[in-house]
C-alpha positions in Angstrom: 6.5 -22.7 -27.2 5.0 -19.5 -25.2 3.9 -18.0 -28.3 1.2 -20.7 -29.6 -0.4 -21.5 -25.9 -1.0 -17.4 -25.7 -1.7 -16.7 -28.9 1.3 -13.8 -29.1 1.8 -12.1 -31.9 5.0 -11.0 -33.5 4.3 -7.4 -32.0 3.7 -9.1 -29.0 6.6 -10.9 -29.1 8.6 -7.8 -29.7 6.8 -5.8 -26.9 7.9 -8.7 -24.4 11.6 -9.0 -25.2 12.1 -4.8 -25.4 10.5 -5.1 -21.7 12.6 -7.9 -20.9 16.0 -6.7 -21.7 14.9 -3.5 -19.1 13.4 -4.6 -16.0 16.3 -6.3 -14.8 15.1 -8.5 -11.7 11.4 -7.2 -11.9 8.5 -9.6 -13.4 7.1 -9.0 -16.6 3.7 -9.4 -17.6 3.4 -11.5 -20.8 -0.4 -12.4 -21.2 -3.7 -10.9 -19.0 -7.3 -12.6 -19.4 -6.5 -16.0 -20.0 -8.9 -18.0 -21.0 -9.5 -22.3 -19.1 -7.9 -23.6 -22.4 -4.7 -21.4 -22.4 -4.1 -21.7 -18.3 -4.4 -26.0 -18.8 -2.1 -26.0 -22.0 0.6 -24.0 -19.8 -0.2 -26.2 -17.0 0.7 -29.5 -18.8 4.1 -27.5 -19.8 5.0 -25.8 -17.1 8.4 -27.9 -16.6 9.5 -26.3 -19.9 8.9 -22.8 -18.8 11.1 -22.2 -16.2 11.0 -18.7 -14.4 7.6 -18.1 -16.0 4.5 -18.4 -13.8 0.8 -17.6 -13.5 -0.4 -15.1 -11.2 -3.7 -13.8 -10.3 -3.7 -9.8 -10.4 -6.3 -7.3 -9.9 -7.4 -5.3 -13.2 -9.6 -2.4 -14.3 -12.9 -3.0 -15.6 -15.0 -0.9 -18.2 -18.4 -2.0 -18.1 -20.0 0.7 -20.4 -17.1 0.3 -23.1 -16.6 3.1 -25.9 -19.9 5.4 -23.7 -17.4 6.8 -21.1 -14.2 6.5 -22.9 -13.1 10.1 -23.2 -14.1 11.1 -19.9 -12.9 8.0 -17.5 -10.1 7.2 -19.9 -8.2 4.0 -19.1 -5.1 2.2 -17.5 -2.5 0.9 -19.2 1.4 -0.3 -18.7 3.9 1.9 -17.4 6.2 3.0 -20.1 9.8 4.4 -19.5 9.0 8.2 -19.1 6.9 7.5 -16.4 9.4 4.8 -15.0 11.4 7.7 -14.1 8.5 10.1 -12.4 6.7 7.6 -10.2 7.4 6.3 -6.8 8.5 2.6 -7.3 7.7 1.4 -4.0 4.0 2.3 -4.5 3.7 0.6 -8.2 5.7 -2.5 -7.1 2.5 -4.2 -6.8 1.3 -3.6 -10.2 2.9 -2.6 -13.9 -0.5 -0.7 -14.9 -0.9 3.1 -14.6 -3.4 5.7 -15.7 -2.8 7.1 -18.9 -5.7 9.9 -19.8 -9.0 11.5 -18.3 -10.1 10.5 -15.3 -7.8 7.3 -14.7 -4.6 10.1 -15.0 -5.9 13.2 -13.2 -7.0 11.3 -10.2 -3.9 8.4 -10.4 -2.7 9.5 -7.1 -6.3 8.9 -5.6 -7.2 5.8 -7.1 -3.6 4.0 -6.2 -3.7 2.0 -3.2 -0.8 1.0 -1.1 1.1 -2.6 -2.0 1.5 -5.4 -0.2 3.8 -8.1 0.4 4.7 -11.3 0.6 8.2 -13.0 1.7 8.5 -17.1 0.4 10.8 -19.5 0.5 11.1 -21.3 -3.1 13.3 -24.2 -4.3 15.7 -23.8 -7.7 12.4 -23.7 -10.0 10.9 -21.3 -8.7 8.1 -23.6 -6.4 7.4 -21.8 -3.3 7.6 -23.9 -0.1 6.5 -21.8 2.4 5.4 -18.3 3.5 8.0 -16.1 5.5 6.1 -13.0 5.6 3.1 -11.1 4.9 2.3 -7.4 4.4 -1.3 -7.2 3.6 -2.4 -4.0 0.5 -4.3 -1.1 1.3 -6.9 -0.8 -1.7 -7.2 3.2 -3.3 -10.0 5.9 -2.9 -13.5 5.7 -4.5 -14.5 8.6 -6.2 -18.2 9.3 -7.4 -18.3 11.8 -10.8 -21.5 13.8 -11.3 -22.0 12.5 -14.9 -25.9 10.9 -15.2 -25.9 7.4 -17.1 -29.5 7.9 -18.7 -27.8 11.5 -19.9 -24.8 10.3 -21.4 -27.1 7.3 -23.7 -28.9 10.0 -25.1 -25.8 12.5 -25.9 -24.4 9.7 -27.6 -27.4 8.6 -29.7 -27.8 12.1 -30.5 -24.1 12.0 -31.8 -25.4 9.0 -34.1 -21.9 7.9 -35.2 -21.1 11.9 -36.7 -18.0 13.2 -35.3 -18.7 15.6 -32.9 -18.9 16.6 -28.9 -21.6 16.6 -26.8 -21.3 18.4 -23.2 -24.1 18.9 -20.7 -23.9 20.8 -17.8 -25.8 21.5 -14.8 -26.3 25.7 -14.9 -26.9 25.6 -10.7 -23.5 24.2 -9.6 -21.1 23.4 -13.0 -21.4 19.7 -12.5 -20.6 18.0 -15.7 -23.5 15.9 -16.4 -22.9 14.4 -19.8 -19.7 14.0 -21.8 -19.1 12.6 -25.3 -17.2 12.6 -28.0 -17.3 10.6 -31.6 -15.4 8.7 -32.4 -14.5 7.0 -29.6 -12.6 3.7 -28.2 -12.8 1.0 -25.8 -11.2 1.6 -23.0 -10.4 -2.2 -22.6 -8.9 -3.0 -25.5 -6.4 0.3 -24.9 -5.4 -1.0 -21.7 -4.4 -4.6 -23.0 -2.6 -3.6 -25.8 1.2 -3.0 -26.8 1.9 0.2 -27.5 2.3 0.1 -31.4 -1.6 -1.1 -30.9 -2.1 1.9 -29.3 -0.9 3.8 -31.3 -3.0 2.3 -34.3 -6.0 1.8 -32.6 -5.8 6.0 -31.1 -4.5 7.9 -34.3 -7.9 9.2 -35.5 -9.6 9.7 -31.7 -6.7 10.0 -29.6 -8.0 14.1 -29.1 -11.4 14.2 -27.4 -13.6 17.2 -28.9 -15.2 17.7 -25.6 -12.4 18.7 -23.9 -11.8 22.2 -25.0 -15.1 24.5 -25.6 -14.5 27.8 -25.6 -16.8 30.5 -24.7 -16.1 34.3 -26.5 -12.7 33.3 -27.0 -12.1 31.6 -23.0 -12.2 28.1 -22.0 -15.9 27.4 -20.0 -15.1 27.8 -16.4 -18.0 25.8 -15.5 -16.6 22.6 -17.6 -14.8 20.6 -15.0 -15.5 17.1 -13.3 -15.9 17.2 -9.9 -14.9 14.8 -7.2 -18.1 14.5 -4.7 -16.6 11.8 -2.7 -13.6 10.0 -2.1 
């Protein structure tokens, strides 16, 4: 009955129960961004869904889609291999991690702290009151040095041909502009199960910006740099 409300596919479906049968006690996330229509339907059958409840949860938003893609890079859920390297306690408030560029080299930075909150609930699941309250502690901004205006025209330039265009600043090595064709959006990668991901990445999963090499050596001036955090 799930299925229809949320519009899961098959894959979906598949995704769910394989997480399912491995988090033991912990919540699982089934749908994100639902839309009025989806959140009344379940309301109305809520009795019928016991154990399953909607929650409101912070995610990451990409404003400028596919245009900083390979450099920002995106979220996404935590798989097994990295169920095993991170530190539980800090992800128990969320199932999402970075996975590439910017999101993944600066994970550490961008994670907050999580909160918590101790409730009393009857036999369905119905909280009746509030026992305890540990407030989160929200992550670290960071400002890049890449220029907006910049990055438009490197990808206009790029014109849908498969290619990598890398502008720096010759005075200090700041990274001004960085593209690469084809690219993805970063939103759709970070909603999706991972045999999406896998479709959706197999002809840009490698970014051609991120190697350029110089008389044989890697550029030593091509790095992003962290100007405030």
């Amino acid at each position: 009955m799930l299925a229809p409300i949320f519009e899961l596919t098959d894959e979906n479906i598949t995704d769910i129960l394989a997480r399912l049968s491995k988090s033991k006690n912990d919540p699982v996330t089934i749908k994100i961004d639902l839309t009025d229509a989806q959140l009344a339907q379940f309301s109305e059958r809520k009795p019928f869904f016991r154990g399953v409840t909607i929650q409101s949860k912070l995610t990451r938003s990409y404003p400028y889609d596919e245009l900083f893609a390979h450099v920002i890079g995106y979220v996404g859920r935590i798989n097994d291999k990295e169920t095993k390297r991170i530190d539980k306690d800090r992800y128990a408030g969320t199932d999402l991690i970075g996975k590439i560029g910017i999101e993944d080299y600066y994970e550490d930075i961008l994670l907050g702290q999580p909160g918590y909150q101790s409730v009393e609930t009857d036999a369905l699941g119905n909280i009746l009151r509030q026992l305890d309250t540990k407030p989160p502690v929200a992550g670290n901004d960071i400002t890049l040095s890449l220029d907006y205006g910049l990055q438009q025209v490197a990808q206009q330039q790029l014109d849908g041909r498969r290619g990598a265009i890398v502008a720096i600043d010759p005075k200090n090595g700041d990274v001004l502009a960085f593209v690469s064709n084809p690219s993805y959006d970063p939103t759709l990668l970070s909603q999706a199960s991972p045999l999406r991901i896998m479709a959706i990445c197999v002809k840009i999963w490698i970014s051609r910006s991120i190697i350029v090499r110089y008389k044989g050596h890697t550029h030593p001036a091509l790095r992003l740099n962290l100007l405030k955090a």
